[in-house]
Every structure is written in structure tokens, then in C-alpha cells.
N, C-alpha and C positions, 0 to 999 in steps of 0.2 A: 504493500500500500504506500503509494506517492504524500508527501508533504500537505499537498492540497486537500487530498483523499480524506487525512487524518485530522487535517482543520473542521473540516464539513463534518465529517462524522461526530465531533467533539461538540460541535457549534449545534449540530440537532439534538445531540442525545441532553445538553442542556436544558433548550426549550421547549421539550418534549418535558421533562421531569420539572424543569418549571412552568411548569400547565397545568401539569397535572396536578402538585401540590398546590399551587393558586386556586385553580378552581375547585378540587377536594374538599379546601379551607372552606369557601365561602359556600360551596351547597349543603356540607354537612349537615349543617344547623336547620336546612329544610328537609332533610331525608332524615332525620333525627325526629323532628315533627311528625314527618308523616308514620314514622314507626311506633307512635304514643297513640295514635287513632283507634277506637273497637275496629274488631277484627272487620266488622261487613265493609267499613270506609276503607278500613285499609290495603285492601286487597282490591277493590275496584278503582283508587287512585287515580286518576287518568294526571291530576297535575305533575305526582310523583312521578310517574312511568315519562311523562314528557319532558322534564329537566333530565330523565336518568337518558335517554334518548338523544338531547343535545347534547349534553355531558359527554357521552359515549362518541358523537360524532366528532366534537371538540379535539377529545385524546387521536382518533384513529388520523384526523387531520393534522395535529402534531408532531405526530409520529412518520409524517410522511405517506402516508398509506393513499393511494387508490383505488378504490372498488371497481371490479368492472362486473354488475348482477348479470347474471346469463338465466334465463328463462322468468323474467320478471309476473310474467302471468301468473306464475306459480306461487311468485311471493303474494300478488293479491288474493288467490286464492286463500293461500297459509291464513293470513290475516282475517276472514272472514267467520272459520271458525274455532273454536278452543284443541288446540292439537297436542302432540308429545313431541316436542320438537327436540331435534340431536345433531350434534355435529364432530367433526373431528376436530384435533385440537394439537394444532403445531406450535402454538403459537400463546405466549401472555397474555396478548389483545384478543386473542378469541374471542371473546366476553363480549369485549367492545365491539368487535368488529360485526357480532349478530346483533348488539342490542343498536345498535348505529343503524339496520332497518325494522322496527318491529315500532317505531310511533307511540304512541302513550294507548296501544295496547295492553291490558293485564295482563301480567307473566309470573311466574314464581321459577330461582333459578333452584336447581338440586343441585347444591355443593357440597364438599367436603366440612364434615366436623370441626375437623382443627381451624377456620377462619372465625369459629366463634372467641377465641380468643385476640384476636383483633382489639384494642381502642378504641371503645364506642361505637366501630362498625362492626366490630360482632354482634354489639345488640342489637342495632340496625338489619344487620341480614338474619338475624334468628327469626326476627319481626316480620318481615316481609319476605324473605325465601326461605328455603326446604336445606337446612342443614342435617348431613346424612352423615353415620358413625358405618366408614366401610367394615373395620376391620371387628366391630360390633353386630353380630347377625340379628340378634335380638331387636337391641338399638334401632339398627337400621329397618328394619321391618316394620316396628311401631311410628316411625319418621315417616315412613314412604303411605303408612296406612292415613296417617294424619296428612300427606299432603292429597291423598285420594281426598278428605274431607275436603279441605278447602281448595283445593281446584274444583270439585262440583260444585259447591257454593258461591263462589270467584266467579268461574268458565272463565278460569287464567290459563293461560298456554302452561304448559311443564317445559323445563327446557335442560338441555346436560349433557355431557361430552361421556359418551356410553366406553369410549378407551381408559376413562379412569385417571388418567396422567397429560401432561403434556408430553408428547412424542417425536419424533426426529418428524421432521417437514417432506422429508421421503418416504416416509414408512405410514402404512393404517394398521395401528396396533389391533389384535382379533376385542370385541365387544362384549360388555358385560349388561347379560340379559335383564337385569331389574326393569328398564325402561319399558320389557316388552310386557309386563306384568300390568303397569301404568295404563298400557292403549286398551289392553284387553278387560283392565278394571273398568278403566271409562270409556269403553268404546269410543277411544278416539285417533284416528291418522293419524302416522310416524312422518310427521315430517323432516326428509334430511335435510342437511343445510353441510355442501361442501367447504371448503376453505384450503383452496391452493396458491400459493405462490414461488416464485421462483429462487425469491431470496429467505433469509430467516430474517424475522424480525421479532425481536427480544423472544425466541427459542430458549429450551430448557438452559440455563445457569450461566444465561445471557444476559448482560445489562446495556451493553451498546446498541446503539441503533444507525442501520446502515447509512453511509452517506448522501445516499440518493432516492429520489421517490420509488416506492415499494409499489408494485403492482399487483391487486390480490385477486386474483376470479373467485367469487361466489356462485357456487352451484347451489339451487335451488330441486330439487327433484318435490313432484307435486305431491305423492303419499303414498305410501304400504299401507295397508289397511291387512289389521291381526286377521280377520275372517279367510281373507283370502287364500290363507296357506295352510298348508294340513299340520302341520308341527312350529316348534317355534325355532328349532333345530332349521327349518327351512325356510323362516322370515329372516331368520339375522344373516343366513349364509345369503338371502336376495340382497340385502341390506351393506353387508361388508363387500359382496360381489360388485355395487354399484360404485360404491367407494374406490375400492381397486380401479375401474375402470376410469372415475373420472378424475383417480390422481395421474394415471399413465395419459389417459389424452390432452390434460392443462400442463403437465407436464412437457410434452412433447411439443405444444404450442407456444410456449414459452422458450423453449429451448431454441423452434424454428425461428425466433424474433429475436434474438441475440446476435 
């Protein structure tokens, strides 16, 4: 990496983490708010969902990041009705990078347990999303029952990165079936949500961020629907197969544009 390379790189990875602590600072105190609401306000928030929305476009613009959505019909679909939406997850900004199209839509995310020890945003997200104890069966089961409650109550989208970890930006790690449990409690469409690009950006025990604008194609795929499939052994291999397919083709297209 050239002189220039390492200025650029140095000079975004500043304004990116100073963004994001500036604006962190000043919305906390409204996502803080809204985490003090009875449960029925709190979950249908549309104000909350709409600053977390801009918030989230804010960071991914930051970071340098551009979207380019592929099958946008899909995403209005997605949007229309209460789904189990999932994605794979190369990448830090995942997060952001879904909730940057989902609008002041209801959503509940299912994350890992351990963020409940966060500063103030653990309370924050025990409040508002679905913190899950993986390595707790138990735990975990009466979490996923209780988020069955208030998603039917909600009719919030479910949302969660079914690989469990952040994973190399080449690889689609095999899926952990919980989520399939979710559609076929609520009868509701899996919708995937791909996330390729060609570069890393803040990848696993990564903190810089590249020197130059990131290109991310978003795959939208319209839905699996649980019924469809005789086992569940045969929805996730539909589910990972589609994955595979659309990391090798954004792959390839990327590669032919270099």
C-alpha cells in the first residue's frame, strides 16, 4: 500500500468512527426513550424504527459503502408483510447495511446474549430486540418462545444472521436451523437478504476501513415458504444452495469489473 493509499485509508477510518460516536451520543437518549414505553408502543414505534433507519444509512455512508439493490421488487414485497428475514454476514455493518432498507418498518433483531452487557445499550436492545443465550438451550428456547409472542403481537419482521458469527466474505458458513422453527411457528416467509462484496469492510478483527468507496450488491431473493418443502433438512439445503450460488455469481461480477 502507497503513501496516498495509507493517508485515505487513515483519513476515512477516522470519520467513519467519528460518526458514528457523534451520532450514537446524540440519539441514544431517544432510543433510550423509546425502550421505557409499554410493551404495545414499543414495538410498533415507527418514530424509533425511523431514526434507527437514518442512523443506519448515516454509518453505511461513512463508511464509504454503496448499495447497489438487485431485485428491488422483492424488497417491496419483503416490506408488505411480517417475514423471518436472514442474511449472511461478512461483515460488522451487516446490521446497518439491512436496516439502511427496511424504513420505520417494525422489526425485532435476534442477537447474541452477550450484547446485553453493553452500557445502556444492553438495556436498550433487551427492550426492543430478541437477545438469544446460544450456548444456553434452555435459555435460548424460552427467548425464541417469547419472541414468537411479541412478533405476533408486533407483526415485526424477525431478523438474524442464521451463520451464527461473522465469517470470511468468501465463504457461506452451513446455517443454524432455529430460524426455521420461527417461519413455521408463524407461518411466515424466509426472506433472504444476500450481502456480497468484493472488498472487506470492517470483517472479523478488523478495524480499518478501506481506502476507497466499497461496492456492496444486495440480493434480495422474494421467499421460501416452510410448506413448500417436505423436511427442513430440505428448506435450508434450498436456502444455503441459493447462497452459494449468489456469492459465486456477485463474485464473478465483481471480479469481471476490476
Amino acid at each position: 500500500m502507497n503513501i496516498k493509499n495509507s493517508i485515505f485509508l487513515i483519513i476515512r477510518t477516522i470519520i467513519f468512527y467519528t460518526t458514528l460516536l457523534l451520532s450514537g451520543l446524540f440519539l441514544t437518549p431517544f432510543f433510550f426513550c423509546a425502550a421505557l414505553l409499554p410493551a404495545p408502543w414499543r414495538y410498533k414505534n415507527r418514530y424509533y424504527f425511523f431514526l434507527l433507519h437514518y442512523w443506519n444509512r448515516l454509518i453505511i455512508k461513512s463508511a464509504g459503502i454503496t448499495l447497489s439493490i438487485h431485485s428491488k421488487k422483492n424488497l417491496i414485497e419483503l416490506l408488505k408483510t411480517p417475514a423471518i428475514i436472514i442474511a449472511n454476514h461478512p461483515s460488522t455493518l451487516d446490521s446497518s447495511i439491512i436496516e439502511s432498507i427496511l424504513g420505520s418498518h417494525p422489526r425485532m433483531w435476534i442477537i447474541k446474549h452477550e450484547f446485553k452487557h453493553l452500557p445502556l445499550w444492553g438495556f436498550i436492545l433487551r427492550r426492543l430486540h430478541l437477545l438469544v443465550a446460544r450456548d444456553n438451550p434452555k435459555q435460548a428456547a424460552l427467548s425464541l418462545a417469547s419472541g414468537i409472542k411479541k412478533a405476533t403481537t408486533s407483526q415485526a419482521h424477525l431478523i438474524l444472521f442464521p451463520e451464527g458469527t461473522r465469517t470470511d466474505n468468501q465463504k457461506i458458513y452451513p446455517f443454524k436451523k432455529g430460524f426455521l422453527s420461527l417461519a413455521k411457528n408463524l407461518q411466515r416467509p424466509i426472506i433472504c437478504i444476500g450481502i456480497f462484496g468484493h472488498q472487506h469492510v470492517l470483517a472479523k478483527k478488523k478495524l480499518m476501513l478501506p481506502s476507497f468507496t466499497t461496492q456492496i450488491d444486495l440480493v434480495i431473493q422474494a421467499d421460501f415458504s416452510y410448506n413448500q418443502y417436505q423436511s427442513e433438512e430440505e428448506l435450508i439445503q434450498a436456502i444455503e444452495a441459493w447462497y452459494q450460488e449468489q456469492q459465486t455469481m456477485y463474485s464473478r461480477t465483481r471480479s469481471s469489473c476490476l
